[in-house]
C-alpha positions in Angstrom: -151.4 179.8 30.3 -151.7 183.7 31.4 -154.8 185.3 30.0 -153.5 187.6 27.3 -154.5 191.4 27.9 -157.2 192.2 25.4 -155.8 195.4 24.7 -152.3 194.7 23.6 -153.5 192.1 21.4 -155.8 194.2 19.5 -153.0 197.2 19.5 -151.1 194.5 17.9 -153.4 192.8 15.1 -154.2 196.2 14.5 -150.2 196.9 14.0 -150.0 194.3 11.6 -153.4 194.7 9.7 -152.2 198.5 9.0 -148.7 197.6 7.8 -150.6 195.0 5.3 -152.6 197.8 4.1 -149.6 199.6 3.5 -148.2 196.3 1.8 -150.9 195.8 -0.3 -151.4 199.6 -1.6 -147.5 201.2 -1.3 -144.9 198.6 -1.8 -146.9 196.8 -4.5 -146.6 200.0 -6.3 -143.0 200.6 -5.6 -142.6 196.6 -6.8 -144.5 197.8 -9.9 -142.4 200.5 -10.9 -139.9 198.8 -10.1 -140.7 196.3 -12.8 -141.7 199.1 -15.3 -138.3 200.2 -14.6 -136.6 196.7 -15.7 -138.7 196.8 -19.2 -136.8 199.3 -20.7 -133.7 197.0 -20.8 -133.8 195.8 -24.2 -133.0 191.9 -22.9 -135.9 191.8 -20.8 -138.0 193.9 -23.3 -137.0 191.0 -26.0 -138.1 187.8 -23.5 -141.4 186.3 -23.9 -143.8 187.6 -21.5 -144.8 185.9 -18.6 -144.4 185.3 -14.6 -140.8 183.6 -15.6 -139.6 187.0 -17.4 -140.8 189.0 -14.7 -139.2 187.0 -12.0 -135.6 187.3 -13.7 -136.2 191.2 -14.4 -136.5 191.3 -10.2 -134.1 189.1 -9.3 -131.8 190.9 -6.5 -134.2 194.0 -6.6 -134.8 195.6 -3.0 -137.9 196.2 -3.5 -139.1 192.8 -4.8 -137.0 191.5 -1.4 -139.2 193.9 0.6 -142.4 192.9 -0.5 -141.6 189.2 -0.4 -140.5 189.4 3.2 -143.6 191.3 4.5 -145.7 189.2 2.9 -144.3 186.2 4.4 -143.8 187.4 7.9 -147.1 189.6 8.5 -149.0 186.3 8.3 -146.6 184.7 10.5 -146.7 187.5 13.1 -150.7 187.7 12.5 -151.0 183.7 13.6 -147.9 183.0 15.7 -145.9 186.2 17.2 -146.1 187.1 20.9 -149.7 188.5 20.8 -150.4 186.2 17.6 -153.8 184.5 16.9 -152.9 180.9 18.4 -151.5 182.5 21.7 -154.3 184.7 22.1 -157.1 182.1 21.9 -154.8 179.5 23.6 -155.1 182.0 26.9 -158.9 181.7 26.5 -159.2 178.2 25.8 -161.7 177.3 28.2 -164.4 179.9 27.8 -164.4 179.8 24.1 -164.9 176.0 24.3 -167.7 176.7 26.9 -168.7 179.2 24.0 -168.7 177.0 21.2 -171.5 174.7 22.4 -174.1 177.1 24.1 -177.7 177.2 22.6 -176.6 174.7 19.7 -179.6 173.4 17.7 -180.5 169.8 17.7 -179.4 168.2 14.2 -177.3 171.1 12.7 -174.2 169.7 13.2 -172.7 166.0 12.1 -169.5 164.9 13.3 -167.3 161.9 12.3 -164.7 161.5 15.1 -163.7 158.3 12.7 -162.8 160.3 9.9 -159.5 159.7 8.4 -158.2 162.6 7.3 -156.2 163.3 3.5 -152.4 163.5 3.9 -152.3 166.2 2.1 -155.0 168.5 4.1 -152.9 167.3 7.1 -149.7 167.7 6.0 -149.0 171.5 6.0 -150.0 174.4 7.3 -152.2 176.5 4.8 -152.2 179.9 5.6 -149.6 179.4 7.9 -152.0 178.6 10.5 -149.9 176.7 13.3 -151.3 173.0 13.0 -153.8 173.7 10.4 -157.5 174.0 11.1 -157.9 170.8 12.1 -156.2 169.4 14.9 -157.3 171.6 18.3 -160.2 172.0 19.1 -160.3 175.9 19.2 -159.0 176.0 15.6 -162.0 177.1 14.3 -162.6 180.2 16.3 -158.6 181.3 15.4 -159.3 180.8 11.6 -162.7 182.5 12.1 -160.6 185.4 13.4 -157.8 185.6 11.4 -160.2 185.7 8.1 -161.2 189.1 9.1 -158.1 190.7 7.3 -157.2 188.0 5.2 -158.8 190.5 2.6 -157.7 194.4 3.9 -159.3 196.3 1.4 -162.9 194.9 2.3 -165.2 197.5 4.0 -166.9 194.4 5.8 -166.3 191.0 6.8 -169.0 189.5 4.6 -169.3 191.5 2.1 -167.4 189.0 -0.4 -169.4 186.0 0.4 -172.6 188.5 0.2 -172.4 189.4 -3.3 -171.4 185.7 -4.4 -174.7 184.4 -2.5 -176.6 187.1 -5.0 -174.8 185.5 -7.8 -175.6 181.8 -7.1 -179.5 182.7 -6.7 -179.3 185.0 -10.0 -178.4 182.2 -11.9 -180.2 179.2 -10.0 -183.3 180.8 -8.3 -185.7 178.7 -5.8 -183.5 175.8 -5.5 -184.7 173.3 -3.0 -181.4 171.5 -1.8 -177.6 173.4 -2.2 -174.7 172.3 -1.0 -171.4 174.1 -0.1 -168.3 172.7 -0.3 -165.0 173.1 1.5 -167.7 175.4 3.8 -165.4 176.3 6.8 -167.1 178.2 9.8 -169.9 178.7 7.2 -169.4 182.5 5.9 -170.9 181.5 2.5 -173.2 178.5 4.0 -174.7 181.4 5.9 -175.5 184.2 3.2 -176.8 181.5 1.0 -179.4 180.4 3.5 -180.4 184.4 4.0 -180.6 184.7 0.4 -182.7 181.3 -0.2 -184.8 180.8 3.1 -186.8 178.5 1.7 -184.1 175.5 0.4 -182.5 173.3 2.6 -178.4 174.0 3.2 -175.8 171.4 3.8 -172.4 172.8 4.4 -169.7 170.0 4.1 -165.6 170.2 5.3 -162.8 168.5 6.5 -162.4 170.3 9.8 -164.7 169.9 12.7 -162.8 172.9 14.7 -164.4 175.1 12.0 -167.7 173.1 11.7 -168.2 173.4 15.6 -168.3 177.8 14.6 -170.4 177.6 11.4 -172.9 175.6 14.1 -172.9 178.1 16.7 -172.8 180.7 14.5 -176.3 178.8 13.0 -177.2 179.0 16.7 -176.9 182.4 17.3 -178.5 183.9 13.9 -181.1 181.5 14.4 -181.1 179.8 11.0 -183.1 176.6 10.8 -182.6 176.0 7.1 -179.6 174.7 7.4 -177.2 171.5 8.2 -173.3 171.2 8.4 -171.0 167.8 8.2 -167.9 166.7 8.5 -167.3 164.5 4.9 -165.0 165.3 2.1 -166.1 166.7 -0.9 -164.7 164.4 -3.1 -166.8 162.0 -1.8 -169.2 162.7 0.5 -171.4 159.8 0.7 -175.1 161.9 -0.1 -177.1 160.1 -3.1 -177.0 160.9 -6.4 -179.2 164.0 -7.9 -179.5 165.3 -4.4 -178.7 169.0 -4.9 -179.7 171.5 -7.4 -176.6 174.0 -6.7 -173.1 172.8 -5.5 -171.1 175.5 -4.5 -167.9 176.4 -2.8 -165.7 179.5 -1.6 -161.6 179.2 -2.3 -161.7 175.5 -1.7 -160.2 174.1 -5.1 -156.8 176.1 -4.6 -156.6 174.1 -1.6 -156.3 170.6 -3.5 -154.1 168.9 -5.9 -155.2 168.5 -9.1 -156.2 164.8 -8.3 -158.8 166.4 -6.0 -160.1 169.3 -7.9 -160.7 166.9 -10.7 -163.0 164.5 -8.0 -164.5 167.0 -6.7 -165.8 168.3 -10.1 -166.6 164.7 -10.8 -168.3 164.2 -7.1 -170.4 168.0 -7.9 -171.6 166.1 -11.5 -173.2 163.1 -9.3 -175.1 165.4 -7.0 -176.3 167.5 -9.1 -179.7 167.0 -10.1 -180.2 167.4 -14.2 -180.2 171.1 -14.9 -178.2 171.6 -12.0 -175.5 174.5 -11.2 -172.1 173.6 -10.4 -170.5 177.2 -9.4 -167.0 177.7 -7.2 -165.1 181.1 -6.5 -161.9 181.0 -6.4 -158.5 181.6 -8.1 -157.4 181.5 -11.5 -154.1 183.5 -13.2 -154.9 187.0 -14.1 -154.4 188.1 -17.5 -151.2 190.1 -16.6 -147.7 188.6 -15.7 -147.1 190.8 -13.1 -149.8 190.0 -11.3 -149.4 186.4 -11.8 -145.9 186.7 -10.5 -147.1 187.9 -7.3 -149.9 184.8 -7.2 -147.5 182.6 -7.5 -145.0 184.4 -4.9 -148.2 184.2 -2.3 -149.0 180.4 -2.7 -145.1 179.9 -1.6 -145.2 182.5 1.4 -148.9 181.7 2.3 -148.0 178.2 2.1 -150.4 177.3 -0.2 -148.7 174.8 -2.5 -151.8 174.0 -4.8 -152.7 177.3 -5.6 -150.2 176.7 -8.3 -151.6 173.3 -9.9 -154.7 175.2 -10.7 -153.5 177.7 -11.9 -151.7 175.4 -14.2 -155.2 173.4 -15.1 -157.3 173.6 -17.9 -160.1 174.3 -15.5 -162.6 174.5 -18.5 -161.0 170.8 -19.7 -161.9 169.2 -17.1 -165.5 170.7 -16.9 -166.1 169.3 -20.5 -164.9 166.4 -20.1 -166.5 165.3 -16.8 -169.8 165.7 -18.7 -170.8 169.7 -18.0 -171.8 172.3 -20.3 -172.8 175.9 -20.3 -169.4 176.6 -18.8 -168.6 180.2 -17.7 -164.9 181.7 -16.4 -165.3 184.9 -15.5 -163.7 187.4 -12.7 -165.7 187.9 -9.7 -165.6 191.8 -8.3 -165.4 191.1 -4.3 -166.4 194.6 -3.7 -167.6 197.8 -5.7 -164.6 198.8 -7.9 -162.4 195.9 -7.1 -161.6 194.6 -10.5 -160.7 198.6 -11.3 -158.1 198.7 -8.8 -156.7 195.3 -9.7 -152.9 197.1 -11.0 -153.3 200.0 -8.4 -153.6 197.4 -5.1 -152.8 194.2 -4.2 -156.3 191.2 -4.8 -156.9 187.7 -5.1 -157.8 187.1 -8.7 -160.8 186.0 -7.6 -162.9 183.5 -10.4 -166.2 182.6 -11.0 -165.7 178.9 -12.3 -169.8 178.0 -13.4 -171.4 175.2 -15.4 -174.4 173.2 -15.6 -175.0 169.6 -15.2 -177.3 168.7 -19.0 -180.6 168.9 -18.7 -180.7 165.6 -20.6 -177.9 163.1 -19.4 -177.3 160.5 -21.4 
């Protein structure tokens, strides 16, 4: 394959990363007046509110069209157009591999090239990320790169997984052992070892594509605290009361419910007594137009368990797996987030905490 030019591809991503910020600021207010617009018909008025009411006030509305279709095809162009993600990376295939293993630390990384993988991590294409992030070997790097404006608004790549780091050693301080789940290429795995030096790190997840560039990213800041592996955080195989924090970043809307609920169960075992158990990711928002769009973007992100949490008693299944001191709360990704939340499209990013008892019975 030709070696893509450099230049048109960023003139390109940067194309499409400006129309998303024009997505996520303009049409979602034209979308939003445009519902305003449909509440003054008393038969709409009269319905009982929700995400169902809101999608039958925009059915055959322009603007809800509009916003639907960008959303859908921005990603697509982002990942799979002519000067897309996959193609780019594809035309430098062998010097990112070449990459991807230089000054790599002896016993950071574990790979299982036995692994049987779930059917239904393998079976679509989350994000619309051509072949998912586990099957070439290069996947990694393109999911590494294509997280970069997965959230537009952000003023720096890390920012996010910064501020939830803070919040996992404000509420668990000098742990000795934390484990991330569902780590990826490590953004969170990374800011919790600069934020905890002194504990030992273990980053676990499905894809060894994205383990191989939380390694060398390991490699290259130098970190020593820290350990990734490729096992499945619904059962990973470590022994029981091994951790003191179990953690992970937008891994549970990833998973049918069957899952969430094992990995809840699997986060109860490790834990030692005491123990946090804390996850960000999404739950509905408190506001049926925003919900709407949530569930519009698990459909054109194709992210088809995004709405099976949504739909779980979250707090439920805490309880009833045995953990207590539960806390729900939003999570502000960046300064002023959650006060733009009906002026901009966000996530509805979730704090999902609780403790394993200090007692266990």
């Amino acid at each position: 394959m030709a070696r893509m030019s450099e230049r048109e591809f960023e003139a390109f991503q940067g194309f499409v990363l400006a129309t998303k910020l024009f997505w996520t600021r303009d049409m979602f207010l034209d979308l939003k007046r445009a519902y305003g617009s449909r509440l003054t018909d008393a038969t709409i008025a009269s319905e009982e509110p929700g995400p169902d009411r809101v999608a039958r006030a925009l059915e055959g509305d322009v603007a809800n069209q509009f916003h639907g279709w960008f959303e859908r095809h921005l990603q697509r162009m982002k990942y799979s157009g002519r000067l897309g993600l996959v193609p780019y990376h594809a035309s430098r295939r062998d010097e990112l591999l070449k990459g991807l293993d230089m000054g790599l630390v002896d016993g950071v990384l574990e790979l299982d090239p036995d692994m049987a993988l779930p059917d239904y991590y393998t079976s679509v294409d989350v994000h619309q990320h051509p072949g998912g992030v586990w099957n070439d070997e290069i996947a990694g790097l393109v999911y590494e790169r294509g997280a970069r404006s997965t959230t537009p608004l952000l003023t720096r790549d890390r920012d996010l997984h910064e501020r939830f780091a803070d919040i996992i050693r404000g509420r668990r301080p000098a742990p000795r052992d934390i484990l991330d789940m569902g780590c990826g290429f490590g953004k969170t795995t990374q800011s919790l070892c600069e934020v905890n030096p002194e504990a030992r790190i273990v980053g676990v997840d499905l894809s060894a594509p994205c383990l191989r560039v939380a390694a060398r990213n390991a490699a290259i800041s130098r970190t020593r605290n820290i350990h990734y592996a490729q096992k499945d955080a619904t059962r990973t195989g470590f022994k029981d009361q091994s951790f003191d924090v179990v953690t992970s970043t937008m891994l549970l809307h990833e998973m049918p419910a069957g899952e969430v609920r094992a990995v809840i169960s699997e986060s109860l075992r490790l834990l030692r007594p005491g123990g946090l158990m804390i996850h960000l990711d999404f739950l509905p928002p408190d506001d049926e137009f925003l919900t709407y769009l949530h569930i519009g973007h698990s459909f054109r992100n194709n992210e088809p368990w995004m709405r099976s949490l949504m739909e779980m008693d979250v707090a439920k299944v805490m309880r009833s797996t045995g953990f207590e001191d539960l806390e729900i709360e939003p999570f502000e990704e960046s300064p002023g987030a959650l006060a733009r939340a009906g002026a901009t499209w966000r996530f509805p990013w979730t704090v999902i905490a609780a403790r394993k008892p200090a007692q266990v019975t």
